[in-house]
Structures are given as structure tokens and as C-alpha cells.
N, C-alpha and C positions, 0 to 999 in steps of 0.2 A: 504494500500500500504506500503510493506516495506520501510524502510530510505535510502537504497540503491537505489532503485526505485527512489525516489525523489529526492534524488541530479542526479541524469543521467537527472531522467527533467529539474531539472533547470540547470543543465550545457548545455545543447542544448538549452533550449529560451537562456541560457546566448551569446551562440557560436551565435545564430541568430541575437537576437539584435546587438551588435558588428557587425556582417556583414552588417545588414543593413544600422547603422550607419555610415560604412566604405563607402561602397556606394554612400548614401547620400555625403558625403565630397567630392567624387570624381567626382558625378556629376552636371553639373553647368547650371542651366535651367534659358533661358532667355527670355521665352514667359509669360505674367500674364495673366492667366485662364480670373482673370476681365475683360483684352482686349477684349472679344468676347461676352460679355454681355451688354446690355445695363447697363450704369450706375446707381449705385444705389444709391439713399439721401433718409436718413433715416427718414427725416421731413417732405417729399414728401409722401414716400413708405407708412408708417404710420398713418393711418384718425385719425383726431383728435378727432372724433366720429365715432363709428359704433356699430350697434344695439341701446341695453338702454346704450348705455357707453360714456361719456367723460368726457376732459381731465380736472382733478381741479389740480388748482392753488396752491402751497403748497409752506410756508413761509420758510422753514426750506428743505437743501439740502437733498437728500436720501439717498447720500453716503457723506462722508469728502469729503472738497478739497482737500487735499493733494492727496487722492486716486484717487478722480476726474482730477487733473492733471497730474498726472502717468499714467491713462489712455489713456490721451488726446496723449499723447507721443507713446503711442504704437499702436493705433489703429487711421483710419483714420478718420471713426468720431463715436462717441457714442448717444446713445438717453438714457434720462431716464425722466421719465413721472408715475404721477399717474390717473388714469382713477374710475370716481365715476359713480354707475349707481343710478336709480331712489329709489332703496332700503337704497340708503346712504353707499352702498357697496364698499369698495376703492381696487381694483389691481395696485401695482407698476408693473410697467416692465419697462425692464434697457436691449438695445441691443448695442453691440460693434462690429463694423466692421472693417477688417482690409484688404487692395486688399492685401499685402504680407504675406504670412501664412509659410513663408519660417523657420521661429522659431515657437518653441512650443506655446501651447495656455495655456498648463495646469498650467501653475501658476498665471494664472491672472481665473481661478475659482471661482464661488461662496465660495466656499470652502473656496481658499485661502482668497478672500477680506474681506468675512465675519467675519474669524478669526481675521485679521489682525485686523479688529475692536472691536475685545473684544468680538465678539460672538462663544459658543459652539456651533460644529456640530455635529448632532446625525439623529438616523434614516434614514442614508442616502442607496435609492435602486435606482435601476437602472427597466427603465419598458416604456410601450407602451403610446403613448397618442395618442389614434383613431383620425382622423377628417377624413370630407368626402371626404377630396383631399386624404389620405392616412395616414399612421401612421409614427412619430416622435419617432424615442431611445430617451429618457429623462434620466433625472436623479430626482429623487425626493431627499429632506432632509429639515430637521428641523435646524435653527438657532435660537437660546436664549441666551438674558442677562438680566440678573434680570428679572423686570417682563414681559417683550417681549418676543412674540412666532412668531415666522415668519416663518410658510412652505414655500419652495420656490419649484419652479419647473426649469429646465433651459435645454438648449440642445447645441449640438457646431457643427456649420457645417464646412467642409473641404472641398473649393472645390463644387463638386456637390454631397457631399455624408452628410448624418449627422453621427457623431462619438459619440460614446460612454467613451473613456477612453484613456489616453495615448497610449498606443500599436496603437489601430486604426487610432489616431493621427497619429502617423509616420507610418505607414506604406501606408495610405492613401497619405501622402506628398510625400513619397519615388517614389509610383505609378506613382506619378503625373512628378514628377522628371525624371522618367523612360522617360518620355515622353516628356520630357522638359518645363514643364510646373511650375510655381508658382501661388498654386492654392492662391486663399482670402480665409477668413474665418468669419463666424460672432457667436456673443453667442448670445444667446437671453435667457431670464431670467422674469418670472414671478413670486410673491411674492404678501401677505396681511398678516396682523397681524391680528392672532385670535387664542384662546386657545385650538380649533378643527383643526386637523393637516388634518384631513380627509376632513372636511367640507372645509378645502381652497385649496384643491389639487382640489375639485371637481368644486372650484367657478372657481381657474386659467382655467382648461379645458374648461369651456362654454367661460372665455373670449378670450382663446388664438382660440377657434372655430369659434366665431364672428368676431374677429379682422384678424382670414384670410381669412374669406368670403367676406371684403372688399378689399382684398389686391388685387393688379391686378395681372391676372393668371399667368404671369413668374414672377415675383418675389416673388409672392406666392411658387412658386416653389424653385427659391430660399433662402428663408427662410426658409424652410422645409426640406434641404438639400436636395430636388429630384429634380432639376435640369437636362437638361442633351442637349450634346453638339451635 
């Protein structure tokens, strides 16, 4: 594509964003998506066991407090939990819910918090995770410091949709806005430490498969981003 070509693209997404954003400002929704769902506790939603899995005990926090209480601030409640099975196999997972999604999500990211703690991100793709309720837009990526490898898997719902990437973020809110609506949102984030990137993308999979076959069917749903009103 010539360079002319490409700035005329990116001057229209630019002209678009801008309108959207414009928009947004303008419009003032004061219905919360939440209100029409049953409410969701994450400590409830969440079996403390399902299949060979549960929950161990672990002496040492899995993120900083400081980050843990930044959290705590923006979201209305968080879970984070490591889960051991019979193999002595450990997945952390770490979900933040928020009912106001009225602001962005994107910098409270694996991405970002991981960094923010001194770890590198690499390998990071974007891809399917099957289960037999339906398929999840994911994110896959690699975090490491020193000698720590931590694949992580993670997804972010909006609403009753799961998003992929900023653009979809706003534009999903915008939607939601159109209609007067403020959707919630939640991440949810699966993680183990092991020097095979592949072999723990595939362990998160079986756990994040088992941990929604106990999930009850609407909240399963909403955790999945397939919801629907």
C-alpha cells in the first residue's frame, strides 16, 4: 500500500475515533446494564473446588499491595486465588469486576500491572479458547523476571459482549451508551509458572473449562461475555 494510502486510513479511524469520543461526552446514560442481572459475588460465583482442583492456601500475596489496593479503588470487588490439582499442578487466577465500565479498562491490563511490577511482556497474541458453552476472544502473553516465566491467559468482558482490544472497548461502551445504558465489566485472568509457554496455555484451558462447568448457567454466561438481555 502506498504512504498516501495510509495516512487517508489513518486520518478516517482518526476522524472516527474523535466522533465517537465526541459522542460519548454528549451522551449521559443512566441505566446500569448490572441492574437487570442478578447480582454477582465473586466468592459465591466461584467453587472453591471443581473437578481435581482446589483452592491452596499461599503465604505470600500474588500481586503487591499497593497494586492490590489501586484495585480495590476501581473495581467493585476482585478475587484472586491459586487453585492446586492432584498432580501438585498450581493455576492462579485473578478476576476484577467493576458494575461501572463507564471508563476505560485498558490500563488496568495484565499488560499494564505486570509491567508495572518489573515484568517483561512478550509473545503477546490474541486467539480462541473453545469450551462447550462457546468460544472466549483471549489474549495470550508471556511475563518474565529473572528467573520467572509466567504464561498468562486473560479476557475482558463489556457488558454482554467479550472485547478484544481498546477500539472494541469503546465502541462496545458507546453502543451501550446509544442506549442509555452503563454496561459493568469484568477481566478475568488465568496464569502458572512454568518454563513451557505452550504446556500452560494448555493447562489454563482444561482449568478455565472445568471451572465453568461448575459455574451456574447465567453467570457462566456472564463471565464469558455471552450474556444476553
Amino acid at each position: 500500500m502506498k504512504k498516501s494510502s495510509l495516512n487517508i486510513s489513518h486520518l478516517i479511524i482518526g476522524v472516527a475515533m474523535l466522533g465517537a469520543a465526541g459522542m460519548a461526552m454528549a451522551i449521559k446514560p443512566n441505566e446500569k446494564l448490572a441492574d437487570r442481572y442478578e447480582k454477582i459475588t465473586l466468592e459465591t460465583v466461584i467453587p472453591a473446588t471443581f473437578g481435581d482442583w482446589k483452592i491452596e492456601e499461599v503465604a505470600a500475596p500474588l500481586i503487591s499491595p499497593d497494586l492490590q489496593a489501586s484495585l480495590n479503588k476501581i473495581y467493585a470487588q476482585t478475587l484472586t486465588r491459586t487453585y492446586v490439582n492432584a498432580k501438585g499442578e498450581r493455576i492462579m487466577l485473578s478476576i476484577a469486576y467493576g458494575k461501572d465500565q463507564s471508563d476505560s479498562l485498558s490500563v488496568h491490563l495484565p499488560e499494564g500491572c505486570y509491567g508495572g511490577q518489573g515484568f517483561a511482556i512478550q509473545d503477546k497474541v490474541r486467539g480462541i479458547l473453545k469450551t462447550a458453552y462457546g468460544q472466549i476472544p483471549v489474549v495470550r502473553l508471556l511475563a518474565t523476571k529473572e528467573a520467572r516465566s509466567e504464561p498468562i491467559t486473560y479476557w475482558v468482558t463489556v457488558g454482554e459482549h467479550a472485547v478484544t482490544d481498546g477500539w472494541n472497548m469503546k465502541k462496545t461502551k458507546l453502543d451501550y451508551a446509544l442506549h442509555g445504558l452503563i454496561p459493568d465489566g469484568l477481566l478475568i485472568r488465568v496464569s502458572n509458572i512454568t518454563n513451557q509457554p505452550q504446556e500452560g496455555y494448555s493447562l489454563q484451558a482444561q482449568f478455565t473449562q472445568t471451572m465453568l462447568a461448575e459455574v451456574a448457567a447465567n453467570q457462566r454466561l456472564r463471565l464469558m461475555g455471552l450474556a444476553k438481555s
